[in-house]
DOKOL-899639 format. One record per residue (C-alpha): x, y, z. Coordinates in nm, 2 decimals. Each point is the difference from the previous one (the first is absolute). Layout:
BEGIN
     c1     c2     c3
      X      Y      Z
...
END
This chain:
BEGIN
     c1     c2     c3
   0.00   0.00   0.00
   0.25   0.25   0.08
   0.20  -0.11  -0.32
  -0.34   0.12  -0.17
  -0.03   0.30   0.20
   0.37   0.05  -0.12
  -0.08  -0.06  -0.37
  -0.29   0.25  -0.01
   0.08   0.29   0.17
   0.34   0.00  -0.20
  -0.23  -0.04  -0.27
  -0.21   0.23   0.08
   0.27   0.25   0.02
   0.22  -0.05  -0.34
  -0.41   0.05  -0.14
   0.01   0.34   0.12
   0.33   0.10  -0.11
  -0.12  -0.14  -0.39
  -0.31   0.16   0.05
   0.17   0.33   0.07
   0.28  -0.05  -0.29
  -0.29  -0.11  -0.26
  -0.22   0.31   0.15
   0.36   0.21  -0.10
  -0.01  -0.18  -0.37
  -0.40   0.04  -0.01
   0.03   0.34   0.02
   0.40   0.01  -0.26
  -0.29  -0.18  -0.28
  -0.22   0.28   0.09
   0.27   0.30  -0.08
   0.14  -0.20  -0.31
  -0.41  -0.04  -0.15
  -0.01   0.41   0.09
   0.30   0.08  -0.16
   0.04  -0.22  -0.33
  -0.38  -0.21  -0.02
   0.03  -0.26  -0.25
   0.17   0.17  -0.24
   0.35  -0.07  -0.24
   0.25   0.11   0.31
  -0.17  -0.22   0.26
   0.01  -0.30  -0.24
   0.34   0.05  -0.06
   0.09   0.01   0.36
  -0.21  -0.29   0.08
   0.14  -0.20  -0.27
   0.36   0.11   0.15
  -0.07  -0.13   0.34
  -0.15  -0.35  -0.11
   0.33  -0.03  -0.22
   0.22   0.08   0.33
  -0.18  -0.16   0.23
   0.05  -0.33  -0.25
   0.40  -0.06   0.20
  -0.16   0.14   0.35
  -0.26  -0.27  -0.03
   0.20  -0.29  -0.12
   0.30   0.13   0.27
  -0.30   0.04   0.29
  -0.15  -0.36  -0.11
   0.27  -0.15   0.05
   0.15   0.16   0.28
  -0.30   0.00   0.24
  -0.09  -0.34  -0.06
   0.32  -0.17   0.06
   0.18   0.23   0.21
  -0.21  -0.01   0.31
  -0.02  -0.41   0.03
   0.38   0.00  -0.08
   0.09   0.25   0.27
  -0.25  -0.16   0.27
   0.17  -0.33  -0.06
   0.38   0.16   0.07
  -0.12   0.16   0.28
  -0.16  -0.28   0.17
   0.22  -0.28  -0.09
   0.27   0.20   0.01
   0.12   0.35   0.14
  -0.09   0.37  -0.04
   0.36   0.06  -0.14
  -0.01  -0.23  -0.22
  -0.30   0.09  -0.18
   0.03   0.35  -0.01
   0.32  -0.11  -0.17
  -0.19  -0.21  -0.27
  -0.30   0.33   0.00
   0.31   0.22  -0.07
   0.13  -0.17  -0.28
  -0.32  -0.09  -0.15
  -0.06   0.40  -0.03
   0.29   0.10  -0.13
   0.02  -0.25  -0.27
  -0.41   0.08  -0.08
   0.14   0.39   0.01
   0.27  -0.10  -0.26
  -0.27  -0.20  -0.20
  -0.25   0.33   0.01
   0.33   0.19  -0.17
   0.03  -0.20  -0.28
  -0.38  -0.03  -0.06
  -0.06   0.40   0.03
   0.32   0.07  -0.23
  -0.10  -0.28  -0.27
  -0.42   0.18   0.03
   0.15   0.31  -0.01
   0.16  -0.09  -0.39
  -0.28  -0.18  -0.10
  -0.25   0.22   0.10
  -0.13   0.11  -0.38
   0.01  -0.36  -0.12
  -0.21  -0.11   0.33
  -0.29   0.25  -0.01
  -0.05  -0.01  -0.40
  -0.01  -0.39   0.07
  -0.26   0.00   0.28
  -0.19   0.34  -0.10
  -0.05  -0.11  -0.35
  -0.26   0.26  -0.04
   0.17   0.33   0.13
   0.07   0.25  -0.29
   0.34   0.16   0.06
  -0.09   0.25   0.24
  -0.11  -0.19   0.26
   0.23  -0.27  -0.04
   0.31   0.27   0.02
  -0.14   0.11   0.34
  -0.05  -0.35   0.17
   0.37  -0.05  -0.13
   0.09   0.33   0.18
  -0.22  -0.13   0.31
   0.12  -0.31   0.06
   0.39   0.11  -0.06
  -0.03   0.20   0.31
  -0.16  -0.23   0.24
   0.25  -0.29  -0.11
   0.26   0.21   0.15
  -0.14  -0.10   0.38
  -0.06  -0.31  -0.09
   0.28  -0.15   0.25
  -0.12   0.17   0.23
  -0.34  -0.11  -0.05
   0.13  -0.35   0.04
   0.18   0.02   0.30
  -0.29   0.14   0.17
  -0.18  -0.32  -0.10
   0.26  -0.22   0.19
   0.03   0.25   0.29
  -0.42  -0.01   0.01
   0.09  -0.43  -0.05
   0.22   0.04   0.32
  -0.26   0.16   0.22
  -0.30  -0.18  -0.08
   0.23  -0.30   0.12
   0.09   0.11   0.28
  -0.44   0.09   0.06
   0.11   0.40  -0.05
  -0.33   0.02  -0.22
  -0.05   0.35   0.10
   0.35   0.16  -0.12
   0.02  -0.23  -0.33
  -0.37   0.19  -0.05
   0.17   0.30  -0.04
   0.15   0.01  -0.31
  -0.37   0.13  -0.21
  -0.01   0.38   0.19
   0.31   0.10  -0.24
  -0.14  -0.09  -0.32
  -0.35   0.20   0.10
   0.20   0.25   0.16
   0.21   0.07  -0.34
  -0.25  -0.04  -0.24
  -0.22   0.22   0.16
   0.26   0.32   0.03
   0.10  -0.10  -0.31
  -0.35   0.07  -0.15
  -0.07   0.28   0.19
   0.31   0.19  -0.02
   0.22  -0.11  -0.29
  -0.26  -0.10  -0.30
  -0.10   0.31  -0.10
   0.37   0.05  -0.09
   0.13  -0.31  -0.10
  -0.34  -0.17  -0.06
  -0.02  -0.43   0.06
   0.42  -0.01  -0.01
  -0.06   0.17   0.39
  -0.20  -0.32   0.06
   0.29  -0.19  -0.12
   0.25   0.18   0.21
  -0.25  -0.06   0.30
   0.02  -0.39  -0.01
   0.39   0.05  -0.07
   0.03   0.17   0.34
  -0.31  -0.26   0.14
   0.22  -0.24  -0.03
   0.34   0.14   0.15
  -0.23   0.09   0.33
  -0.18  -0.33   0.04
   0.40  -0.15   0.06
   0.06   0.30   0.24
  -0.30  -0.03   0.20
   0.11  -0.43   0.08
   0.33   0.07   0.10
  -0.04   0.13   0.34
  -0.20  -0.34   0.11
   0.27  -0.20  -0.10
   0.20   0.14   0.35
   0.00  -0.21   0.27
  -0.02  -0.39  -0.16
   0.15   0.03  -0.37
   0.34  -0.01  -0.05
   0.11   0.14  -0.40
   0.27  -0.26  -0.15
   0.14   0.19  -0.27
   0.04  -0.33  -0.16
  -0.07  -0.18  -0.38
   0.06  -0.37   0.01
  -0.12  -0.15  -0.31
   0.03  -0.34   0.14
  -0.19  -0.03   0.27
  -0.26  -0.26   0.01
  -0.27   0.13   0.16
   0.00   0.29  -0.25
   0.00  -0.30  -0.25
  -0.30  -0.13   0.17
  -0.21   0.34   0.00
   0.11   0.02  -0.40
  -0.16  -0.34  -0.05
  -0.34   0.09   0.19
   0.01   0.32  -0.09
  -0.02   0.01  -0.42
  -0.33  -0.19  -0.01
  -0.09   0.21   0.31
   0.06   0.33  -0.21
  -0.31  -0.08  -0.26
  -0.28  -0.11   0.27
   0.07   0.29   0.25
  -0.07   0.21  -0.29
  -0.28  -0.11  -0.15
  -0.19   0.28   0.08
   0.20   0.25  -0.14
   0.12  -0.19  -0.32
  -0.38  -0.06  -0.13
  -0.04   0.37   0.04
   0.34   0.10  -0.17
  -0.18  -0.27  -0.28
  -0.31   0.17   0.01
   0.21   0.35  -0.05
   0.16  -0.15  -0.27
  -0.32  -0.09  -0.21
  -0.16   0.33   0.12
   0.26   0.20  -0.19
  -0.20  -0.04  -0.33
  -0.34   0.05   0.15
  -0.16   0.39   0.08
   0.25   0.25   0.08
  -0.06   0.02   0.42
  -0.09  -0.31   0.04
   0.36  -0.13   0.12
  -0.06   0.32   0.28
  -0.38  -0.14   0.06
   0.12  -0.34   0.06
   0.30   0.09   0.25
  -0.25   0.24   0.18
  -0.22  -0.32   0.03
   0.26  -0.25   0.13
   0.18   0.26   0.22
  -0.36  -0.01   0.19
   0.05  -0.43   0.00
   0.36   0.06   0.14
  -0.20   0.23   0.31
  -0.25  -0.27   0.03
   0.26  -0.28   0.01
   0.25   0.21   0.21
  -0.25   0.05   0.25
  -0.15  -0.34   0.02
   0.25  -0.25  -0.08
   0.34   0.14   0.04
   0.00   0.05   0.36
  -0.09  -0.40   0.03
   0.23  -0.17  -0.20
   0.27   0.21   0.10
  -0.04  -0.08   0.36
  -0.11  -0.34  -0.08
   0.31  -0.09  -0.22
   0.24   0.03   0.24
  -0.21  -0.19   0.24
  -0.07  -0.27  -0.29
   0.39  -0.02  -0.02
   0.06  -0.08   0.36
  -0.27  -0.26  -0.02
   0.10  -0.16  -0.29
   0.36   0.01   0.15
  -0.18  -0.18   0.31
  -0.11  -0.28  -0.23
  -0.39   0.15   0.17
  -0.24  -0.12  -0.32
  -0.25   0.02   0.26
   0.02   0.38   0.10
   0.09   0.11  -0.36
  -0.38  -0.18  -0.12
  -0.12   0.19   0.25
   0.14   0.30  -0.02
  -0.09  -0.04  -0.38
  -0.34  -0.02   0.09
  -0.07   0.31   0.23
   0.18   0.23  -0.26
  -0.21  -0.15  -0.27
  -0.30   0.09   0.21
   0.10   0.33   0.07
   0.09   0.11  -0.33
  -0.35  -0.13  -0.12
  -0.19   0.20   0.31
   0.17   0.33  -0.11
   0.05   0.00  -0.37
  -0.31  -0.18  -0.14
  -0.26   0.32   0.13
   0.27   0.24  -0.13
   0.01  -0.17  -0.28
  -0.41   0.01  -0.06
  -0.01   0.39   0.07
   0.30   0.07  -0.25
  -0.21  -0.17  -0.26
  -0.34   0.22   0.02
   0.20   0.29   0.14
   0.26  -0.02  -0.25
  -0.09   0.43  -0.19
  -0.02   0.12   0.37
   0.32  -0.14   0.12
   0.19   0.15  -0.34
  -0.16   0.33   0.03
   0.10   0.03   0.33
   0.35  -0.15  -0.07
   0.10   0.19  -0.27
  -0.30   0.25  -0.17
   0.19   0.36   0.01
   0.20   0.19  -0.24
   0.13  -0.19  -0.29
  -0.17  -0.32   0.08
  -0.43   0.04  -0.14
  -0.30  -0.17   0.00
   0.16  -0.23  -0.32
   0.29  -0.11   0.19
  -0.21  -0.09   0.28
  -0.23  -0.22  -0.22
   0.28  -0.15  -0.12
   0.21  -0.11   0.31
  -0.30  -0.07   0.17
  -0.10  -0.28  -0.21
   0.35  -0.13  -0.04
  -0.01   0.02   0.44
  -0.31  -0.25   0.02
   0.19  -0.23  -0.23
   0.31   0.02   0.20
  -0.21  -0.01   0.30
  -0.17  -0.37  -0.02
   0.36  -0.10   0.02
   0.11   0.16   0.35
  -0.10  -0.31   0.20
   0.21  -0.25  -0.24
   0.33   0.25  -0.02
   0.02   0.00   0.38
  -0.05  -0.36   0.05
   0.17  -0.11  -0.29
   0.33   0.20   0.13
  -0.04  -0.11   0.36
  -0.04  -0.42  -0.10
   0.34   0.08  -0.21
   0.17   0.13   0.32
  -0.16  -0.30   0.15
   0.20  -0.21  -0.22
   0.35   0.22   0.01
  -0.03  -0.04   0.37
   0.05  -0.35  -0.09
   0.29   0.08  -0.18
  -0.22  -0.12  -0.33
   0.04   0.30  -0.23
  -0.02  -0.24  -0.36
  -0.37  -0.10   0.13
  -0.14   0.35  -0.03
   0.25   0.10  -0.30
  -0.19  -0.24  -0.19
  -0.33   0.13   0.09
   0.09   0.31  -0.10
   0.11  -0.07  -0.30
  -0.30  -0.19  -0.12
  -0.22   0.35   0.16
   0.29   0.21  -0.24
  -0.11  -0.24  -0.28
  -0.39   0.02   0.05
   0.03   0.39   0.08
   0.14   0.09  -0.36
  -0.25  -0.24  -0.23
  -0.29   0.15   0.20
   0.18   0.35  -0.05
   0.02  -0.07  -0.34
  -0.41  -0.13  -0.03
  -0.17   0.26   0.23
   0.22   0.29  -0.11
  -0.25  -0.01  -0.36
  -0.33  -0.02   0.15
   0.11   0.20   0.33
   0.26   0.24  -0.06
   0.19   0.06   0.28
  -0.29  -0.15   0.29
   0.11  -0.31  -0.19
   0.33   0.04   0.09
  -0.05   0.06   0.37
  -0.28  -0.28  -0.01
   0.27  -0.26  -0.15
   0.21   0.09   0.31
  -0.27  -0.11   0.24
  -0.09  -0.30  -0.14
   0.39  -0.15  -0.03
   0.04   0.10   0.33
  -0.27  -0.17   0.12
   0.11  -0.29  -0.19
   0.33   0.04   0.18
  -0.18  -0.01   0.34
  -0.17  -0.31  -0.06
   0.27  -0.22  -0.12
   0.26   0.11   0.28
  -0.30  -0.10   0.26
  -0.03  -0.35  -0.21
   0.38  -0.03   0.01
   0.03   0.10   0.42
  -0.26  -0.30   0.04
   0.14  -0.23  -0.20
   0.35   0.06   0.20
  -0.14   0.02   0.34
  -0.26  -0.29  -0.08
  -0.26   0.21   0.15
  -0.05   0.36   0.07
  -0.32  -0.03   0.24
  -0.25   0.19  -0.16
  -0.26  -0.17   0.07
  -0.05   0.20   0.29
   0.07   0.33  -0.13
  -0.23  -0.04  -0.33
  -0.31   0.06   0.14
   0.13   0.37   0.13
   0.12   0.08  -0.33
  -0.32  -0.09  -0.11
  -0.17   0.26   0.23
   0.29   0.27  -0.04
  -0.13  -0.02  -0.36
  -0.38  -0.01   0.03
   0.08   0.35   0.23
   0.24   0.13  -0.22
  -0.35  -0.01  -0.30
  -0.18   0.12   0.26
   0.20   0.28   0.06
   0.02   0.10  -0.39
  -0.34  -0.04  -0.06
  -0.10   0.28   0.31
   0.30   0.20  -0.16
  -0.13  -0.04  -0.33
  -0.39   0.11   0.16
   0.13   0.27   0.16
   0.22   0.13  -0.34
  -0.31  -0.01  -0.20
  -0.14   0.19   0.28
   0.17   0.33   0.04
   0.06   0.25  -0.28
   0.33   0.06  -0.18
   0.27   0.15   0.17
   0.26   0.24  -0.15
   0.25   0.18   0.21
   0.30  -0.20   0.25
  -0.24   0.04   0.29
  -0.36  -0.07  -0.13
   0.15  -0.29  -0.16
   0.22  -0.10   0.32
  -0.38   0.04   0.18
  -0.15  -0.21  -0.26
   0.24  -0.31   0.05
  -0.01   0.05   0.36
  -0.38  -0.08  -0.01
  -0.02  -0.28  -0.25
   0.33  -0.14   0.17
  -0.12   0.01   0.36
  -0.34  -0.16  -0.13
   0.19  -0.29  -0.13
   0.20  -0.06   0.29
  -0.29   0.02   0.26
  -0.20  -0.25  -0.23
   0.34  -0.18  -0.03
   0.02  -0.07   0.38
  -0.33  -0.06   0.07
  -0.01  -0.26  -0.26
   0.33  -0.17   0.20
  -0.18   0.01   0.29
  -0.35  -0.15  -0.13
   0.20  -0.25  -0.20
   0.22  -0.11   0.38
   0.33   0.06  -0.23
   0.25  -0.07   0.25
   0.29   0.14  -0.17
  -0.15   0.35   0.07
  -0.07  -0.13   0.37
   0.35  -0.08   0.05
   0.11   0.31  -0.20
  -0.19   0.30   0.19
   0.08  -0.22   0.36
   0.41   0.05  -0.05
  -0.05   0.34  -0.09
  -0.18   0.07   0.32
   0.24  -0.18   0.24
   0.28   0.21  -0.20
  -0.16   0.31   0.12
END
């Protein structure tokens, strides 16, 4: 129990610190939709960042996944010295990596975005070449923040390795405000640039105390050998996520001018949603996963397997329903001012419900792969994502005719959930059993509620007039919202779903 109590309130806590840094890049999406909309300079930049991000997210797949086991295992079977020794050398040779890769981007910059963004006339494609030149000069930097965010999450600092998304807000956002109307979306640019250089300040100082830097690269060392061999298939199904939207980017580039900006605007929304829900629990519950897989405890990991699946049903499947029939209100309040209209809010809202049916799947499908890299099992989930890769860009390339880009968003969903469903068949058939038996039935009334909930919403919507204006509309989905939650909890409670029992009962003897 007080292992529980433990689990929760830290839980509880690295929540509010991504609630507060997603609050931070809520309000960095609103400035950027003020300032550039959906127009040719907000593609660009958008287009930049995915391109990027491509090394940060194969780097950050791979470290986070196989970093944190690794280092737990040292440290237990072994000594504190000795695995900051093997932590130290593993970042400086990642560091050295991130220098090649950032100087070999930085040549092929032209090549890469004319190959991706097949549909950019020259103007646009000069300026994501510009873009993305900048930002790749912090890409080491960048990278060792991952491992120094690795090291802390290991060591259950959740809180400090949370840190790291106030810079990029920060920058952006003065950036914007301050510098665009000189130097236009290259400010922007400059902004992640400095992001980036921050994010690896702001770690340092909670490294004092139980670190100790090696300034040491040993290319032989065997456990860095191990972490290479778990880490390349680990690289792709960490990523998943992110790789089907870079896809989806990719295919967007010869659809409407703005929709590229209307489907990051979307998805940025997803990242909130999934930040907020599902981050805060498989951070927390990885590291605890690793020290019960280290434990040889199949028992406590099916359980613990379980509750989160549970949880992450009880919170995201209402969410989920109000997103759908709230989807205009949520966009105009998001983003409706300046340079982003009525058009551009038809447009990303339709491309958000697509994304949207998808939440549920992402999360879970991302935390039953750190299931299996607890395990040390990072070719089981490579696999699966390579099959949701596979399945993402034929559906990409059907819905995109009849749906534009709400096909492309919708193809997402579906090889996502796809991906969910065959890493749950794949747990079972390794642990023999995963005891759902017991837990179907609440997942069963999680989602009667969670229709419930979108049908008041979608009562109340019909309801009330239309809403113009960041606070009508912020009044509006304040209504229709709280309707759907009230009907949402009252349905758990007629329906004697104990999930939401158990739920509302630990937050109580928190307080």
């Amino acid at each position: 129990m007080a292992r529980t109590q433990r689990v929760l309130k830290t839980t509880m806590l690295v929540t509010a610190v991504i609630i507060l840094s997603k609050v931070f890049g809520f309000v960095r999406d609103m400035i950027l939709a003020n300032y550039f909309g959906t127009g040719i300079a907000n593609d660009a930049y958008v287009s930049a960042y995915s391109l990027f991000y491509l090394p940060v997210l194969l780097f950050n797949s791979c470290i986070s996944a196989t970093l944190i086991p690794l280092y737990v295992e040292q440290r237990e079977k072994h000594s504190l010295r000795r695995s900051n020794h093997f932590a130290s050398n593993t970042m400086n040779l990642f560091a050295l990596a991130a220098l090649a890769i950032s100087a070999l981007f930085y040549v092929l910059a032209r090549p890469l975005v004319g190959l991706i963004y097949v549909g950019f006339d020259p103007e646009k494609a000069d300026l994501t070449v510009r873009l993305v030149r900048v930002m790749l000069l912090s890409l080491v930097f960048n990278i060792t923040s991952i491992s120094l965010a690795s090291l802390l999450n290991a060591t259950e600092k959740y809180v400090a390795a949370q840190l790291t998304g106030f810079p990029l807000s920060l920058c952006v956002m003065v950036a914007s405000i301050v510098f665009s109307a000189k130097y236009g979306i290259m400010a922007v640019g400059w902004g992640v640039f400095t992001a980036n250089i921050l994010q690896f300040l702001i770690l340092v100082p909670f490294l004092r105390g139980w670190f100790s830097y090696t300034p040491v690269i040993d290319f032989t060392d065997k456990r860095f050998h191990k972490l290479l061999r778990l880490a390349g298939p680990a690289m792709l199904s960490m990523g998943i996520s992110e790789l089907n939207h870079m896809i989806d980017h990719a295919l967007a580039s010869g659809l409407n001018p703005g929709d590229i900006s209307a489907m990051s605007y979307a998805y940025r929304l997803i990242t909130f949603l999934l930040g907020v829900l599902m981050v805060p629990l498989t951070t927390v519950m990885f590291s605890k996963m690793s020290r019960l897989a280290a434990e040889k405890d199949q028992k406590g990991m099916l359980d613990a397997l379980r509750r989160s699946i549970l949880v992450i049903a009880l919170v995201a499947l209402p969410i989920v329903a109000v997103a759908v029939v709230m989807s205009t209100d949520v966009i105009k309040f998001a983003y409706m001012r300046g340079k982003f209209g009525m058009d551009s809010v038809r447009v990303t809202a339709g491309i958000l419900i697509c994304y949207v049916v998808g939440v549920p799947a992402f999360g879970l499908r991302d935390f039953l792969s750190r299931v299996f890299h607890a395990l040390q099992d990072t070719k089981t989930p490579f696999r699966v994502s390579c099959l949701v890769v596979a399945l993402n860009i034929v559906l990409n390339l059907i819905l995109r005719i009849f749906l534009g880009a709400n096909g492309l968003a919708l193809a997402t969903s579906i090889a996502g959930t796809t991906g969910m469903v065959t890493l749950l068949l794949l747990l079972k058939k390794r642990f023999g059993t995963l005891g759902f038996g017991a837990v179907l039935p609440e997942l069963l009334k999680i989602a009667v509620a969670a229709l419930v909930c979108g049908a008041a919403c979608a009562l109340m919507n019909r309801a009330l007039p239309e809403a113009l204006g960041t606070g009508r509309v912020f009044l509006r989905l304040v209504a229709c919202t709280g309707v759907g939650l009230i009907a949402y909890l009252f349905s758990c409670v007629l329906l004697r779903a104990r999930a939401m029992h158990a739920f509302v009962m630990e937050m109580l003897r928190r307080r």
